[in-house]
Backbone bond lengths (Angstrom), bond angles and torsions (degrees), N, CA, C in turn:
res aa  C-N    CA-C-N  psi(-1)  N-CA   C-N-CA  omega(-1)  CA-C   N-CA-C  phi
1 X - - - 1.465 - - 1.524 110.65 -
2 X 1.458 111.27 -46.90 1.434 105.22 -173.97 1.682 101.52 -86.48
3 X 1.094 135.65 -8.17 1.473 128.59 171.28 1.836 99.49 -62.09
4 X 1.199 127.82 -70.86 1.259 144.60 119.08 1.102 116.47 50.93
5 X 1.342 108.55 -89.22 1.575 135.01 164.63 1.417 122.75 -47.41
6 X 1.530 109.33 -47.49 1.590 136.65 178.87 1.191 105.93 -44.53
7 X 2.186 110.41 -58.84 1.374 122.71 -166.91 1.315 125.91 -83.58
8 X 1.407 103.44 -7.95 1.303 116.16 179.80 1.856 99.56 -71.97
9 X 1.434 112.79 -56.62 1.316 130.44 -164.33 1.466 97.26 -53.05
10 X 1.394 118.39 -53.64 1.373 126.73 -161.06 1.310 106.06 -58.99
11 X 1.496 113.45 -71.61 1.458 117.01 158.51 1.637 120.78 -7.88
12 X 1.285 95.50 -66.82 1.599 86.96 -175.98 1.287 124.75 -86.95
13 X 1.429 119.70 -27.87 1.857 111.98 149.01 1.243 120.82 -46.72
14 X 1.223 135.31 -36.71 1.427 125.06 157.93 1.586 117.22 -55.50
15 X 1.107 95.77 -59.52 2.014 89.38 172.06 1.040 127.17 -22.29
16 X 1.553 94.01 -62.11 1.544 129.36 -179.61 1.468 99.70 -40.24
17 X 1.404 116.68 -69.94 1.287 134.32 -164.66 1.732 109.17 -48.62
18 X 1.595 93.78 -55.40 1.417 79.81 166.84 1.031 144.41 -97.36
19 X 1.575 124.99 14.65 1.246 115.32 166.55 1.890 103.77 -92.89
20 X 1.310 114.06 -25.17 1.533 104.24 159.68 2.032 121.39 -39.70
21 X 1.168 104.08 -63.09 1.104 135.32 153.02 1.687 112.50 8.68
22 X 1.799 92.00 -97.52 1.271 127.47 -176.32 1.719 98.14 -58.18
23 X 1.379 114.70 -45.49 1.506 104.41 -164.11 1.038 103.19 -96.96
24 X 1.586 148.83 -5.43 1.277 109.81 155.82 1.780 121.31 -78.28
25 X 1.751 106.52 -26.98 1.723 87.96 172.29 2.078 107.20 -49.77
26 X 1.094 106.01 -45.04 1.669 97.64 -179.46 1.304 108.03 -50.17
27 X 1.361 116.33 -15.31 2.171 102.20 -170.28 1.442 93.79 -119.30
28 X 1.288 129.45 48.68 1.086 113.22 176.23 1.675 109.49 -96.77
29 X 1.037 119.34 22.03 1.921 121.36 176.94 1.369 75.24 -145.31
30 X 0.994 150.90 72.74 2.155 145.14 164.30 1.544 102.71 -159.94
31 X 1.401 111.42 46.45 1.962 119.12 -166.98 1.515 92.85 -94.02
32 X 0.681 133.54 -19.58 1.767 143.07 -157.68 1.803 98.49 -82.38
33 X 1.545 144.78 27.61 1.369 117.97 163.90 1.933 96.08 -142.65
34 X 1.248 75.62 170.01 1.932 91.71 173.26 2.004 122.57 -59.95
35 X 1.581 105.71 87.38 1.627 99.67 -168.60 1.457 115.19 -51.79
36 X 1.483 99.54 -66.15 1.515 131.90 -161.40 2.204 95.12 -58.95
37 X 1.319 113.00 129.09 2.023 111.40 161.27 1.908 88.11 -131.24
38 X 1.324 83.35 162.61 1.620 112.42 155.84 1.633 114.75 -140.29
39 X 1.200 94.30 123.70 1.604 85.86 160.09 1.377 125.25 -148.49
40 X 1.373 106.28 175.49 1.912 113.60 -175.12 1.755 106.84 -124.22
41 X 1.725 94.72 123.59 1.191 105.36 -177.01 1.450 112.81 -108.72
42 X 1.327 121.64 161.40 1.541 111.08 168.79 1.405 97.24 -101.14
43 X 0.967 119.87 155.65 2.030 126.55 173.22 1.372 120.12 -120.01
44 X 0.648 126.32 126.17 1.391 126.93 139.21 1.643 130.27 -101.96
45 X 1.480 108.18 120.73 1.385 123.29 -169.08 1.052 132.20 -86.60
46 X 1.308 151.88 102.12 1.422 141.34 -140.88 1.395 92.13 -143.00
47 X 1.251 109.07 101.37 1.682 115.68 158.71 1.546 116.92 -87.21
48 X 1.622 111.63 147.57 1.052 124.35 -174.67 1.537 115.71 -116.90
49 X 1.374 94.02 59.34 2.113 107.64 -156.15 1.885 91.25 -73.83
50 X 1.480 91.97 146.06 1.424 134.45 141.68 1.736 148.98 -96.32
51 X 0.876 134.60 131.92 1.494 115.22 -141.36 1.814 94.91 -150.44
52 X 0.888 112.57 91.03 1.844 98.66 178.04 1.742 108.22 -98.99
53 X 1.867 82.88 168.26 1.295 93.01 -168.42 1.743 138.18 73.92
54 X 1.042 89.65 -2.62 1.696 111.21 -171.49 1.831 93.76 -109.07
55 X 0.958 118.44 93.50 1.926 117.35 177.71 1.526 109.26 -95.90
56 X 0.753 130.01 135.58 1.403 129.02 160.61 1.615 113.60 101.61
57 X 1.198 108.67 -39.39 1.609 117.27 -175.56 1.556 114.26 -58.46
58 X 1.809 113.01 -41.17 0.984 114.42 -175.81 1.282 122.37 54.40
59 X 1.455 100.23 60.94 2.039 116.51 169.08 1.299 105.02 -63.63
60 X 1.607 94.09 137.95 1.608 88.95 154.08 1.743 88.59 -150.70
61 X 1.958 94.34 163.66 1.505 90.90 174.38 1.831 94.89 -110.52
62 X 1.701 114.02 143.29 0.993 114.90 -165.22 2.077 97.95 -73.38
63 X 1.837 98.41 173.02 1.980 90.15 177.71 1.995 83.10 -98.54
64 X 1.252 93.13 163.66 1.659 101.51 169.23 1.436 120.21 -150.07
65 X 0.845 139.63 -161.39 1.278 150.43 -173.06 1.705 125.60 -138.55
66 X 1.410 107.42 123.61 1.560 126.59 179.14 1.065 110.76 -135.11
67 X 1.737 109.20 174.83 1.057 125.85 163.31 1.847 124.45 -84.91
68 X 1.839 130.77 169.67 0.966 106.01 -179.05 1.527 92.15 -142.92
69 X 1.454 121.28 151.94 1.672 120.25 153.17 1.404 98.47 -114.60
70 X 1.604 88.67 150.75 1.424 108.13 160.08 1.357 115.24 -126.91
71 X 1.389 104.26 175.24 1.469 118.41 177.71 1.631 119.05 -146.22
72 X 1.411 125.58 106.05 1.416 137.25 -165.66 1.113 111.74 -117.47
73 X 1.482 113.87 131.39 1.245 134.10 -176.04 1.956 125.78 -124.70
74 X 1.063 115.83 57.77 1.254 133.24 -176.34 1.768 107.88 -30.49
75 X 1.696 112.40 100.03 1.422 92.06 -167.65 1.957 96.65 -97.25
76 X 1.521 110.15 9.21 1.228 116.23 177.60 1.267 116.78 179.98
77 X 1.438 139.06 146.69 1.670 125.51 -169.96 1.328 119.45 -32.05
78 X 1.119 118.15 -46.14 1.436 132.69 179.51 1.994 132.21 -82.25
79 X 1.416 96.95 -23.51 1.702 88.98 172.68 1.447 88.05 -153.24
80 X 1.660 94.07 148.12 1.551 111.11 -163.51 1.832 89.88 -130.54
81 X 1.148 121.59 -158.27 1.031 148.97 -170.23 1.814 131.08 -177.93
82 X 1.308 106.81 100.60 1.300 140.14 -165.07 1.330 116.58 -62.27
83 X 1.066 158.32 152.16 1.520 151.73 94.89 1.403 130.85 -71.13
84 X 0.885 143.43 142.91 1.489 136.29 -172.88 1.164 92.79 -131.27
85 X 2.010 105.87 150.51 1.821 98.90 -173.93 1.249 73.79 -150.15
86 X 1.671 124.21 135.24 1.460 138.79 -179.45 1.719 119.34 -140.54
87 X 1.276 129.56 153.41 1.655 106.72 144.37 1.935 79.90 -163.44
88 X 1.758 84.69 143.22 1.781 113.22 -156.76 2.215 75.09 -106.61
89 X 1.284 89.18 -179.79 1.205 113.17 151.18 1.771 109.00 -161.83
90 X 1.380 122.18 121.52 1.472 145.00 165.85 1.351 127.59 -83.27
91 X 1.486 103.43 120.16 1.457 94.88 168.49 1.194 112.38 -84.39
92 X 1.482 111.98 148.02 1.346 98.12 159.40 1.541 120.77 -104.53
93 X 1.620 122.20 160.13 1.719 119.73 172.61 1.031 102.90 -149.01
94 X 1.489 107.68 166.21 1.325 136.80 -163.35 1.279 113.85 -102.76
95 X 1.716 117.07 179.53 1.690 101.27 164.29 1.665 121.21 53.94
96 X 1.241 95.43 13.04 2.067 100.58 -175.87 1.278 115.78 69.49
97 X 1.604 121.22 32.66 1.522 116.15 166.34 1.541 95.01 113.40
98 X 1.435 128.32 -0.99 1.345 129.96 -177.25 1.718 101.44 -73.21
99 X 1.063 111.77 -52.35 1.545 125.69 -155.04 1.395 129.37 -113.47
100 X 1.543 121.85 81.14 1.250 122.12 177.26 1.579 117.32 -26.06
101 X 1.365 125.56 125.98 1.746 92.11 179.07 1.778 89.31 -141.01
102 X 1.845 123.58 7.71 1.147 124.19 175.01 1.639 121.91 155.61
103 X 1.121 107.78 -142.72 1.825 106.01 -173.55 1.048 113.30 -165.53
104 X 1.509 141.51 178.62 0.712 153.64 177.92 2.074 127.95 173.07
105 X 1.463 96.52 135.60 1.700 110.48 -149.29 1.978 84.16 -83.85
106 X 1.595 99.07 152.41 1.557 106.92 167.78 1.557 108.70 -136.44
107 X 1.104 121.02 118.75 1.173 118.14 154.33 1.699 135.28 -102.69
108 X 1.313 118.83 113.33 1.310 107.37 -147.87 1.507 97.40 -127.55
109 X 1.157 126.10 67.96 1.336 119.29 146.81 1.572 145.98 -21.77
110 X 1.358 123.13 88.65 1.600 112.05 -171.90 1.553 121.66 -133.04
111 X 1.297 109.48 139.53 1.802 114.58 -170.54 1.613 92.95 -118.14
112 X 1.640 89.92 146.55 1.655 105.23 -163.76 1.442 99.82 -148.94
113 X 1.515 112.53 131.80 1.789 99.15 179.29 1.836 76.58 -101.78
114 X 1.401 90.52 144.00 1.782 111.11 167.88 1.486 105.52 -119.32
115 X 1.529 105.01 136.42 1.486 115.07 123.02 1.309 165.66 5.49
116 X 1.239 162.24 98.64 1.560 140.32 -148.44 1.442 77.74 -164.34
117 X 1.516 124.25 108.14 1.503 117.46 160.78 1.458 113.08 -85.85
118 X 1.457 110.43 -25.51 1.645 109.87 179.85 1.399 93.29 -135.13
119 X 1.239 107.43 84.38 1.715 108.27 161.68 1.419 120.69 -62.69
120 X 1.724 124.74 -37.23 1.349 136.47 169.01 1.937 125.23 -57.68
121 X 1.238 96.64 9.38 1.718 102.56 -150.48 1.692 78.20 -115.04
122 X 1.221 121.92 131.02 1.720 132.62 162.59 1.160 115.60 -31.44
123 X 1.717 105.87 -57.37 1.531 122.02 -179.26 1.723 107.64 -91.88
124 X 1.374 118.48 93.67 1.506 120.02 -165.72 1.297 108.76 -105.65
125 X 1.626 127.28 96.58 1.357 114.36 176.74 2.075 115.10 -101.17
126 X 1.347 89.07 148.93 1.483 98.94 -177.34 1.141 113.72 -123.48
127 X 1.541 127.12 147.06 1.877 130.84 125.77 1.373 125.71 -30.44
128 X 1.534 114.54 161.75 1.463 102.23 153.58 1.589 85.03 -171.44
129 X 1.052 108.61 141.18 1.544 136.37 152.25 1.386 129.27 -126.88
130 X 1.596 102.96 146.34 1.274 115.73 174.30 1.663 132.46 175.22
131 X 1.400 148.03 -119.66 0.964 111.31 164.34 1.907 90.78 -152.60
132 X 1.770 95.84 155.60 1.527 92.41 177.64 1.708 120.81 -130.75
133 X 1.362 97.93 163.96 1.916 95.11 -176.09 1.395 110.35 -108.68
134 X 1.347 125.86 133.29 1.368 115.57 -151.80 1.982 81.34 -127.36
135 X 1.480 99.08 125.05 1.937 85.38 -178.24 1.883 89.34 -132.28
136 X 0.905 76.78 122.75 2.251 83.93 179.69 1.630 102.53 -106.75
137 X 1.539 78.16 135.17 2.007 90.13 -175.31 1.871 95.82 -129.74
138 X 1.133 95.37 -175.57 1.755 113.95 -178.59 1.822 100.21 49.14
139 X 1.348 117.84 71.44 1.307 92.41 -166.66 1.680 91.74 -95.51
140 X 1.426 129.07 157.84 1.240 128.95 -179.45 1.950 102.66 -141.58
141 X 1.691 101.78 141.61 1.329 90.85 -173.57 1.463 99.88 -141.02
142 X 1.663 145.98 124.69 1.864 127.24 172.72 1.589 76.30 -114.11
143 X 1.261 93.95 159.34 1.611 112.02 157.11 1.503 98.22 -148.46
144 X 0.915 113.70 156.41 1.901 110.34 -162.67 1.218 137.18 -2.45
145 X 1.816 115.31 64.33 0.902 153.06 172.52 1.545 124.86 68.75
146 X 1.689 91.15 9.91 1.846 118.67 177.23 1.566 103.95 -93.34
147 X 1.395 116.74 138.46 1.652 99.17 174.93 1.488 100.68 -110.49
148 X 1.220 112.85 145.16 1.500 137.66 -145.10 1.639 96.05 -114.35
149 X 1.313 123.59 122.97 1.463 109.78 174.79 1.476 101.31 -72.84
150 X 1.382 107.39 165.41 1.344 122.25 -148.18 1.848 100.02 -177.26
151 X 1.829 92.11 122.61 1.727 89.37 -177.87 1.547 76.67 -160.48
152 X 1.845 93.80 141.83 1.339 117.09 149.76 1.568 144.99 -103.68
153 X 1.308 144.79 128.02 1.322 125.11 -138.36 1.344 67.40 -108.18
154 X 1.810 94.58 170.96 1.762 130.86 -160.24 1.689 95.57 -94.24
155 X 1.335 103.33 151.12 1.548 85.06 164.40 1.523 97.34 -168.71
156 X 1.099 116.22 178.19 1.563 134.01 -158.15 1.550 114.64 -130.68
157 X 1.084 109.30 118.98 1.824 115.12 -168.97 1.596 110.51 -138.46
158 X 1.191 95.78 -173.94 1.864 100.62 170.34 1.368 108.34 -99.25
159 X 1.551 103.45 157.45 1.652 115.82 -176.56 1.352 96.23 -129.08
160 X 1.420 125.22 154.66 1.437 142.61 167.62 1.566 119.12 -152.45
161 X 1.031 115.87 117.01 1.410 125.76 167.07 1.486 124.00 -110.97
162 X 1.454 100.40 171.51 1.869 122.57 177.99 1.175 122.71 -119.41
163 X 0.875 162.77 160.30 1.573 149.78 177.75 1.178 120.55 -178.05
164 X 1.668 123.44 167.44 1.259 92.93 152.22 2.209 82.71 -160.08
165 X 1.389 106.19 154.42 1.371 104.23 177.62 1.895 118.25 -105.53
166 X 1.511 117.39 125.09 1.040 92.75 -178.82 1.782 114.86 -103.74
167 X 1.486 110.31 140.85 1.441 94.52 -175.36 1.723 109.04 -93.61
168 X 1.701 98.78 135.21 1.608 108.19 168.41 1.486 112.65 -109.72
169 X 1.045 128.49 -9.41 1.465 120.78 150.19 1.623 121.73 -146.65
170 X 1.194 127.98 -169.37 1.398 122.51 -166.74 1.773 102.81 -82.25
171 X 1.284 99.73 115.62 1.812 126.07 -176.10 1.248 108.73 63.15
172 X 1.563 127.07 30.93 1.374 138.45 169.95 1.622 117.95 -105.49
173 X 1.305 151.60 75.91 1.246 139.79 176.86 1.427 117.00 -115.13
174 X 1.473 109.47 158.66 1.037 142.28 172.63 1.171 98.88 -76.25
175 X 1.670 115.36 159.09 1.715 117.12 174.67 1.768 86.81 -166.71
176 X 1.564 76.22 154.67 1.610 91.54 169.35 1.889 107.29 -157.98
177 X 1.402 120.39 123.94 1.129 117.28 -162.77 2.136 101.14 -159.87
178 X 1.261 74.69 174.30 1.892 85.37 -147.19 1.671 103.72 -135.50
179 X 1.452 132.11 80.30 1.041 148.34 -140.91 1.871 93.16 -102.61
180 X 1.504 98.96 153.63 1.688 101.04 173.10 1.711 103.85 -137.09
181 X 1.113 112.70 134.66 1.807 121.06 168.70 1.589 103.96 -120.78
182 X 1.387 80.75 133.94 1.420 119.37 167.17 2.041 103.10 -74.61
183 X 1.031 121.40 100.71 1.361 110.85 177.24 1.605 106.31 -145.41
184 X 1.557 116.09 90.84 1.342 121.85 172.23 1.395 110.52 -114.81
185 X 1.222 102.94 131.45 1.908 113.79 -144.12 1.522 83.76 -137.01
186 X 1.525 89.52 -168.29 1.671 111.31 167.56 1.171 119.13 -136.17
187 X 1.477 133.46 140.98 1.479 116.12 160.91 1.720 109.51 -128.85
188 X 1.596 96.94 140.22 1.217 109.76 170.52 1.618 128.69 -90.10
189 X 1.495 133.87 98.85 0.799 147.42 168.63 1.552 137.65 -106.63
190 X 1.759 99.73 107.23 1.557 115.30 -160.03 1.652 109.35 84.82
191 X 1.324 125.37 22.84 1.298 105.96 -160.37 1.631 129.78 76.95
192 X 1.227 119.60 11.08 1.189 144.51 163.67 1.318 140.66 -105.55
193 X 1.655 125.02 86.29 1.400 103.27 -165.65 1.302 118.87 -85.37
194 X 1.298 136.25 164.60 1.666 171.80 173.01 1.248 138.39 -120.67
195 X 1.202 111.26 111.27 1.487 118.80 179.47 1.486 109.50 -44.93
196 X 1.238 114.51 113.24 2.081 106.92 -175.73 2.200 86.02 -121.40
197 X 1.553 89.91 129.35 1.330 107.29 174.71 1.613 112.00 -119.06
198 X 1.273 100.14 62.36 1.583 100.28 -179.88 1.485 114.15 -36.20
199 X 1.475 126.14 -82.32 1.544 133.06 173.23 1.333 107.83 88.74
200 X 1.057 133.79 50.61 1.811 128.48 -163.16 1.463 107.53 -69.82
201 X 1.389 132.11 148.29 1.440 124.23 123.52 1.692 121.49 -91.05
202 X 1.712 94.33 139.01 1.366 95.51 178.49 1.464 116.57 -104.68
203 X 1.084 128.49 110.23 2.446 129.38 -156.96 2.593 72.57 -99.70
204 X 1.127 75.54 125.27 1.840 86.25 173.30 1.860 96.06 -141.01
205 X 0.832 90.33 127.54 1.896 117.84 147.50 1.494 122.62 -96.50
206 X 1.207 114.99 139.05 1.423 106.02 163.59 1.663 113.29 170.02
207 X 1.067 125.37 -177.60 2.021 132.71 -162.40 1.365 104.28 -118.04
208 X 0.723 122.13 127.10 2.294 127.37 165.58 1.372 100.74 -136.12
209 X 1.342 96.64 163.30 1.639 126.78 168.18 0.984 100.37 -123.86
210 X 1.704 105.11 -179.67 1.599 117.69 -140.07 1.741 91.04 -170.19
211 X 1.331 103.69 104.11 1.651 89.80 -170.88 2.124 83.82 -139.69
């Protein structure tokens, strides 16, 4: 698993590397705009979990709402490179949403080189791919009024988003964008593990600068 994890990462730091690479010899006369953005999104998290082996209980993890930072790095008008910085907290229930039975914290860190086909256009929508690490802590679990240990392992997947930023003043925009993780994990419950296929979409709004 952790070899796994390693090659996944590597893989895509090389990517990384080379499409950094390739596009700045292309921007080498394109020095003239704002590289470096930050911005703050609101989220809403909507996982699309899977859970085997578990019949009858009817898990689900609830979607919720956080905050998000980012971090953008424009290596040329057209493709940038992202960080995403998050942490959700989930309830979980039983019975298909009948039955509070606990929670559990996510922290999901993810870097994505994006897209910009019309960076010059007010209304600028982009791609982005890349890959993310999803590590869940505080995990909490009762099932008939016994609490059941309960742990989820970390794991590492692909990310893809849509977006697009609109600018209202000079290196000031608006954005609104709709992110997807790949997150097929495991969880151990009672000493029992389970295939857990969280799969979230993340729908975010939010304002950055660009200096």
């Amino acid at each position: 698993m952790k070899k796994g994890i390693v090659a996944k990462w590597l893989g895509f730091i090389l990517f990384t590397m080379f499409i950094v690479s390739t596009a700045t010899v292309c921007s080498a006369a394109d020095d003239d705009f704002a590289r470096f953005g930050v911005r703050i999104r609101g989220l809403y998290v909507m996982p699309t979990e899977k859970i085997d082996n578990l019949p009858g209980l009817g898990v689900t993890v609830e979607n919720t709402a956080a905050p998000e930072l980012d971090f953008e790095y424009f290596i040329t008008r057209h493709f940038s490179a992202e960080l995403v910085l998050a942490l959700t907290k989930h309830d979980v229930m039983l019975d298909n949403g009948g039955i509070n039975a606990g929670s559990l914290w996510l922290l999901p860190p993810s870097l994505l080189v994006k897209y910009h086909p019309f960076p010059q256009w007010k209304i600028s929508p982009y791609l982005g791919f890349g890959m993310n690490v999803v590590m869940p802590f505080d995990e909490r679990l009762t099932i008939g009024g016994d609490r059941v240990p309960f742990k989820v392992s970390s794991t590492v997947g692909w990310a893809a988003q849509i977006g697009t930023d609109i600018a209202i003043a000079k290196n000031v925009y608006l954005n609104v964008d709709v992110k997807y993780y790949d997150t097929g994990t495991t969880a151990t419950i009672g000493g029992i593990k389970h295939d857990l296929d969280l799969d979230p979409f993340l729908f975010g709004t939010g304002i950055g600068v660009r200096f």
